[in-house]
C-alpha positions in Angstrom: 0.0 0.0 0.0 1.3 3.4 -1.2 2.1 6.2 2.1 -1.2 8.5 0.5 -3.1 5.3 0.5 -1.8 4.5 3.9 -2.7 8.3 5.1 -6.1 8.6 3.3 -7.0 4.9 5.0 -6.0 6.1 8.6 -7.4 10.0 8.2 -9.7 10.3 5.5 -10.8 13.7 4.3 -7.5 14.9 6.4 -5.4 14.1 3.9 -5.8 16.5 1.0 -4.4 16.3 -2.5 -5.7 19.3 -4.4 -3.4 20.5 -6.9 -3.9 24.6 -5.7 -3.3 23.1 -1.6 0.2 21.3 -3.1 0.9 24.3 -4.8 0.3 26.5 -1.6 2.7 24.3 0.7 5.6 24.4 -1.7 6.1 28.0 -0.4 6.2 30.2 2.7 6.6 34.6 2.4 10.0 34.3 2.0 9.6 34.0 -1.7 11.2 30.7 -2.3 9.4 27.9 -3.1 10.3 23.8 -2.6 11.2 22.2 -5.2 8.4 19.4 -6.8 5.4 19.3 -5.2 4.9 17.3 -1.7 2.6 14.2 -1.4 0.0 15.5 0.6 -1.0 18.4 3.0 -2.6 16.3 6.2 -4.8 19.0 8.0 -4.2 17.7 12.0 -7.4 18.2 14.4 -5.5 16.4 16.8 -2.8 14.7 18.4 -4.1 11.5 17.9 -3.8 12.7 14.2 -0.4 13.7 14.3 1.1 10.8 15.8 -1.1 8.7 13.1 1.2 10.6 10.1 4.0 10.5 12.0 3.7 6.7 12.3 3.3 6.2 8.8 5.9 7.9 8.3 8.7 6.4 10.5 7.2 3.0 9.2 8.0 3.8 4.9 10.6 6.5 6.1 8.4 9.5 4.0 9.4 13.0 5.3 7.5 15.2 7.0 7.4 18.8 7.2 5.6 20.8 9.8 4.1 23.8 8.8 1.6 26.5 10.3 0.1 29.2 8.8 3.1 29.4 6.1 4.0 32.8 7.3 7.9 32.2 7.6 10.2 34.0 6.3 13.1 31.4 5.8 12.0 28.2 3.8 11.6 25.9 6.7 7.9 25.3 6.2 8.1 24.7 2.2 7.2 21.0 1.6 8.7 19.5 -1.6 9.2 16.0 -3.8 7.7 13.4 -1.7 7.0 15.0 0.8 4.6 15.0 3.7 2.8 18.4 4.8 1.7 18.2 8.2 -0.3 21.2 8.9 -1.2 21.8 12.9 -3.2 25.0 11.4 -6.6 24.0 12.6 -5.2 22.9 16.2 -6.3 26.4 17.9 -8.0 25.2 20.3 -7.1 27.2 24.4 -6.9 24.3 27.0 -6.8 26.1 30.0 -6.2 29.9 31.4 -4.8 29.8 34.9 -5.0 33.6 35.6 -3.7 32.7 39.1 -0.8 31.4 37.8 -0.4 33.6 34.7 -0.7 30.8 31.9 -2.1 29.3 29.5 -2.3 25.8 27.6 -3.0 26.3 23.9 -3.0 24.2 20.6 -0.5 25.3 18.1 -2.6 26.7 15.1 -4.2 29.6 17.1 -3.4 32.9 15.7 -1.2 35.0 18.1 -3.4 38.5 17.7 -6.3 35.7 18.4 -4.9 34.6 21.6 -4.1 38.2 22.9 -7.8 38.8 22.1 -9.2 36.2 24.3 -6.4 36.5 27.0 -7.3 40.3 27.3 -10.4 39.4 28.3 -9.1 37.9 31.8 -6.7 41.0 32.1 -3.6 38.9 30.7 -1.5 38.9 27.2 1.0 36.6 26.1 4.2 39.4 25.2 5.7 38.0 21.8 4.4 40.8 19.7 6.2 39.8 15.5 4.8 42.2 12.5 3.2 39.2 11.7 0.9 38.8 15.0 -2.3 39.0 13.0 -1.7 36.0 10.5 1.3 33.7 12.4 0.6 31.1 14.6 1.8 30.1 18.1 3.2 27.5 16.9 5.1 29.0 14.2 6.7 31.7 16.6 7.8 28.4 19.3 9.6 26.7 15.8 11.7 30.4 14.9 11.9 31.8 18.2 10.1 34.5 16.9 10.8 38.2 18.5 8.9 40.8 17.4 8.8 44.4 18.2 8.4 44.6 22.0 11.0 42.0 23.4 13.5 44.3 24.2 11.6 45.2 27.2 9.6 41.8 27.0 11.5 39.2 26.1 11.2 37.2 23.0 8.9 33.5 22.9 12.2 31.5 24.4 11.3 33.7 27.4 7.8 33.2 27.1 7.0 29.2 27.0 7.2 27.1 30.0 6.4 23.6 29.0 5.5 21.6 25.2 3.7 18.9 24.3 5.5 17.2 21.5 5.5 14.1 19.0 8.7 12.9 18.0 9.1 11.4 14.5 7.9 8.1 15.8 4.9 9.3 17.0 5.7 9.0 21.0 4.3 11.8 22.9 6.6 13.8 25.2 5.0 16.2 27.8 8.4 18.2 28.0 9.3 21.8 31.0 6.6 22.5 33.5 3.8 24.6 34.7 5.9 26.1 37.7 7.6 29.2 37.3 11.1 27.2 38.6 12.3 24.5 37.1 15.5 22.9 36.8 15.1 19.0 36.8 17.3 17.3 33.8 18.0 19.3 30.9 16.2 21.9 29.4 14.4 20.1 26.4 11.6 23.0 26.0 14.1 25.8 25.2 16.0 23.0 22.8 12.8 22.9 20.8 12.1 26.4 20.6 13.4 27.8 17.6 14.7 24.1 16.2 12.3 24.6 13.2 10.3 21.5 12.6 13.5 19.2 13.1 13.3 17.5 16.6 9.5 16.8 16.9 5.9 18.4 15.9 4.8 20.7 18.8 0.8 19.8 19.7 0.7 21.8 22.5 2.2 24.6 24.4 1.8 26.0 27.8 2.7 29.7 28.0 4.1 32.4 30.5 1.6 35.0 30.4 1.7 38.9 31.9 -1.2 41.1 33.2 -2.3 44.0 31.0 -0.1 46.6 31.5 -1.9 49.9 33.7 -1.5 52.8 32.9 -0.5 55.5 29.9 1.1 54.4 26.9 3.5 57.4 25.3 4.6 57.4 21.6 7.8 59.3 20.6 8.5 59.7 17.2 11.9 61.7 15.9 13.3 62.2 12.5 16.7 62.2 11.7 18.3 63.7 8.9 20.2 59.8 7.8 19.9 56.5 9.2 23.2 56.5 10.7 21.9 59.5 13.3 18.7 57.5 14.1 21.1 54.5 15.1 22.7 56.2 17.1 19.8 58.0 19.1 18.6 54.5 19.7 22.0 53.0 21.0 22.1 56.3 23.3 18.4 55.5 24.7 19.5 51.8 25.0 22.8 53.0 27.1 21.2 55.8 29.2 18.8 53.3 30.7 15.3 53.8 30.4 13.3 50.7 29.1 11.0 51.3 26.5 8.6 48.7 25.2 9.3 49.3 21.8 11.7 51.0 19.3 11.5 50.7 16.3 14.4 52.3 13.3 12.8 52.8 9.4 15.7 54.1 7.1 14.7 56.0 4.0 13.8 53.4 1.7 11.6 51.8 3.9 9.8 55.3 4.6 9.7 56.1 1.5 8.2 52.9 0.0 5.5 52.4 3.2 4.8 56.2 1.9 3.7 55.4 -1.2 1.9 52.2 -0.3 -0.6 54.1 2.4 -0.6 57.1 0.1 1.3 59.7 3.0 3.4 62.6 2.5 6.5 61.7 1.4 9.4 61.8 3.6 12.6 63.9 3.6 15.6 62.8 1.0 18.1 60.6 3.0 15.7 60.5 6.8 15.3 57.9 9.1 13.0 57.8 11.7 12.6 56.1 15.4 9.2 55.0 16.7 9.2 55.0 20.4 6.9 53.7 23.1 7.0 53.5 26.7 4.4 52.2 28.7 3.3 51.6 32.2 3.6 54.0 35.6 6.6 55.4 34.3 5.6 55.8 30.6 5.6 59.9 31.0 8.4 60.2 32.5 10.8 57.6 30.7 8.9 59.4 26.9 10.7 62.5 28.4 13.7 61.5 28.9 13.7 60.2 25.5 12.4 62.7 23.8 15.2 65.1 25.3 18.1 62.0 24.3 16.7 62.1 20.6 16.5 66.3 20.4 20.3 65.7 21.4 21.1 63.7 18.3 19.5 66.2 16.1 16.1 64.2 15.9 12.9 66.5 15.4 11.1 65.0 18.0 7.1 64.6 18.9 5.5 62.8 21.7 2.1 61.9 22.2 0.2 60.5 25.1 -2.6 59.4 23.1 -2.9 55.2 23.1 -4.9 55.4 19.3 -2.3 57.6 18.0 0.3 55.5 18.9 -1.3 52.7 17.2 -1.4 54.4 14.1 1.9 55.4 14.3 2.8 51.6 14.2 1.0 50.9 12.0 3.4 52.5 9.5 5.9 50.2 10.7 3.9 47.2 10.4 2.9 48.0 7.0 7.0 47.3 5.9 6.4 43.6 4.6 3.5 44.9 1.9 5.2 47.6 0.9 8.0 45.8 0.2 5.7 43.4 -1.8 5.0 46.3 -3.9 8.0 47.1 -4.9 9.4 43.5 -6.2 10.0 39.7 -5.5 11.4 40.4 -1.5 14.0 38.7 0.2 13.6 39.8 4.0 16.5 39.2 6.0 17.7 39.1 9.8 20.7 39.6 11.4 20.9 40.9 14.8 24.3 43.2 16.4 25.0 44.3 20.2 22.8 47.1 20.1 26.0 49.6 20.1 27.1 48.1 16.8 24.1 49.6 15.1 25.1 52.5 13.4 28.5 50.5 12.4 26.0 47.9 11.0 24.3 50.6 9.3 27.7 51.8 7.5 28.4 48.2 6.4 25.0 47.9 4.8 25.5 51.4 3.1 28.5 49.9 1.7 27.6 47.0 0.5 24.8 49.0 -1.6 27.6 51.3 -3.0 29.7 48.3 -4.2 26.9 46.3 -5.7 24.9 49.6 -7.0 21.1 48.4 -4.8 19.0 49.9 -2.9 18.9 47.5 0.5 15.6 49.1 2.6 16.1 48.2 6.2 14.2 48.5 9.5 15.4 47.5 12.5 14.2 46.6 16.2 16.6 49.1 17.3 15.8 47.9 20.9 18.1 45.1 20.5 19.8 45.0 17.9 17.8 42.9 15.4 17.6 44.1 11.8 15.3 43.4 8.6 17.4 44.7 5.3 15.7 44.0 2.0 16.4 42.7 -1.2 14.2 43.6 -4.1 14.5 41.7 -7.4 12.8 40.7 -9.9 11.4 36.4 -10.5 11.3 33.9 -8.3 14.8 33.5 -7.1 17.0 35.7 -6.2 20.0 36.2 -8.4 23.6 35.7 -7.6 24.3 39.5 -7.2 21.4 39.3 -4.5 23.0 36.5 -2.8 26.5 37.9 -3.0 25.4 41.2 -1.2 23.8 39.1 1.4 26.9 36.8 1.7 28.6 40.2 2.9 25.8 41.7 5.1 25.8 38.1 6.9 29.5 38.1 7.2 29.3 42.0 8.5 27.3 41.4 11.0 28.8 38.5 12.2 32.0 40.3 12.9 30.6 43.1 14.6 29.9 39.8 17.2 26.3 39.2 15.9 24.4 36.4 14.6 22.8 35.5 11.2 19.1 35.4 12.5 17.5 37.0 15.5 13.7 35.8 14.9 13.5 34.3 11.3 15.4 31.5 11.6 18.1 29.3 9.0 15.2 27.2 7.3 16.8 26.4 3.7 18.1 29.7 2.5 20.3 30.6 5.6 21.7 26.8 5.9 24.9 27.6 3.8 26.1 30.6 6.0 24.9 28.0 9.6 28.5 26.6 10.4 30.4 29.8 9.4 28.4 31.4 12.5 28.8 27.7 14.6 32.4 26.5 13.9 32.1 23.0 11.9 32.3 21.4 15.8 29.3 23.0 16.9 27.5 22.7 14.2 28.7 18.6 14.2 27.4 18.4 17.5 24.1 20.5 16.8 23.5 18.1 13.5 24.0 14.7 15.8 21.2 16.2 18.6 18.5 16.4 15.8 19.3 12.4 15.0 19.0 11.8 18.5 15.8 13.0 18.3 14.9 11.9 14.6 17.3 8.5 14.1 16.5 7.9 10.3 16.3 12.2 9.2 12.8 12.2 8.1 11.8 15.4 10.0 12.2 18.6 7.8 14.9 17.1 5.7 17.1 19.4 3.4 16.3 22.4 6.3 18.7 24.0 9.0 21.2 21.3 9.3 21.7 20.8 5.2 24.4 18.2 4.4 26.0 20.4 1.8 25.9 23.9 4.3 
């Protein structure tokens, strides 16, 4: 019996085959799509319905790749030749809210804006806040470690997640951390998981570390800056003078200029950057002061409003960066992430690098730590070798300036060559071995992070 056979007999109308739902799994919003087509896309109610796939697929050694609401940004969802899609997008169900304990026990397919909606009804949020909130899944931010725009003060998913529930390739089910806010027995399998992208196990369930709603006033402080390089370092002076805002966000001029034209504002300034500030709770007045007066200092023309619904709107320009971008071309949205004092030295390298290859690389930037978003625009499906040779250097740049390849995307398949340069080939050995531990015969998002030929 054939593994579709094998699926279809075991989950029915799960298991879907429709040319258009093939076509839509080959690809996430990176741009890059699998090659071939997988098998099948199995929609998962339940566990009982992942551990069924993931049975059939230990037993005719079929791979399997894990994938939410396809919102990635790396490749790691993108199911291809003979493959098996295992979507856990219609798992949203919420267990259990313990607002006495501050969690909650959730299936991985809910929607993160969803889940802040119905936690903010018993006075509680879950702090992971990505530019994708409104269409990315829980589960998709546990598989990247997904950031997001208010971790600086809030910390990022790793920080958020206390326990998992996952299957492991050979459909055992492992209830792995706790519901305690200590706890240090054995090692710490839950934070191994997080961010491991689909290649140690499928997460069913997750029990999160929740906060109350934050009292009182929310302040926005926006400042323009005359170039990017000034706006970096305003932020790395906020960072070092220590007040804590909640979020800080950096647009350069191209990514102004083209979230301008896509929401049909006034144009920007020729060469400005701007910072979007907020600070929030008891102190929020004061520390929007403070800040204000730091970014006047660096020569940024500085507003600050008290008004919540204002503020909102003011984000809302930078959460419009990923369409706009769209509108301009085929995007390649990348992710490296500096100390936070490297900033405006990361912003020189990137100027560089768009003298000596003649592009325009539009960036924004989580200024408040360190974690930044240049794109590529091109034209087609892939991106060219020039592309891909300006990236090599921005990777390589921010590495040396002692920072890292992704701070919330991930490696999926289109960072995997550039993995062991970041690692050493010793760590990235040992990190290769761990996934086997978990997955003995490789069937679980094969080709992805830990590529044989990186």
């Amino acid at each position: 019996m054939s593994v579709l056979a094998q699926l279809t007999a075991v989950l029915g109308e799960l298991v879907d085959t429709a040319p258009a739902t093939l076509e839509d799994a080959r690809a996430d919003k990176s741009g890059h799509a699998a090659p071939g087509r997988p098998l099948a896309v199995v929609h998962a109610e339940t566990v009982e319905h992942v551990q069924s796939v993931m049975r059939i697929a230990t037993e005719t050694r079929t791979p399997v790749v894990v994938r939410g609401a396809g919102t990635g940004l790396a490749g790691a969802a993108n199911g291809g030749e003979g493959e098996i899609v295992l979507s856990t997008r219609r798992m949203t169900a919420i267990r259990e809210i313990r607002a006495d304990d501050l969690l909650a026990v959730v299936e991985p397919g809910i929607l993160n804006a969803d889940l802040n909606d119905l936690l903010a009804e018993h006075g509680l949020w879950w702090a992971p806040d990505p530019a994708s909130r409104a269409i990315s899944t829980v589960g998709g931010n546990i598989a990247t470690g997904a950031g997001g725009l208010l971790c600086a003060k809030y910390g990022v998913v790793r920080d958020a997640v206390l326990g998992l529930d996952l299957v492991l390739a050979d459909g055992r089910l492992l209830h792995l951390g706790h519901r305690s806010v200590k706890g240090v027995t054995g090692l710490d399998l839950t934070s191994l998981v997080i961010g491991s992208e689909g290649t140690l196990g499928v997460v069913v369930g997750a029990t999160l570390k929740l906060r109350r709603l934050v009292e009182g006033t929310t302040c926005t402080v926006t400042a323009t800056f005359p170039d990017v390089r000034s706006a970096a370092a305003a932020s790395a002076a906020v960072t070092a003078s220590g007040v804590q805002p909640a979020i800080m966000e950096l647009m350069d001029a191209a990514s102004l200029a083209a979230v301008a034209a896509l929401l049909d504002l006034p144009l920007p300034a020729a060469g400005s950057a701007q910072l979007t500030i907020q600070t929030d709770g008891p102190a929020a007045v004061a520390e929007a002061t403070t800040i204000a007066a730091i970014l006047s200092a660096h020569h940024g023309e500085t507003q600050v409003s008290h008004d919540r619904e204002e503020g909102e709107r003011l984000l809302a320009i930078r959460r419009a960066m990923h369409p706009a971008m769209s509108a301009l071309g085929t995007t390649l949205i990348e992710d490296v992430s500096v100390p936070r004092s490297a900033m405006p030295a990361m912003f020189d390298e990137i100027a560089r690098i768009e003298k000596a290859y003649s592009m325009s690389i539009p960036t924004v930037a989580h200024a408040g730590d360190g974690n930044l978003h240049p794109n590529f625009i091109f034209e087609g499906a892939e991106p060219p070798p020039v592309v891909w040779a300006a990236a090599d250097e921005l990777f390589r740049a921010a590495i040396a300036l002692g920072g890292t390849l992704t701070g919330e995307h991930g490696i999926g398949t289109l960072k995997s060559r550039w993995l062991a340069d970041e690692l050493g080939d010793d760590q990235w050995e040992l990190q290769r071995q761990i996934t086997r531990v978990f997955d003995p015969l490789g069937i679980l998002n094969p080709g992805k992070v830990f590529a044989v030929d990186a």
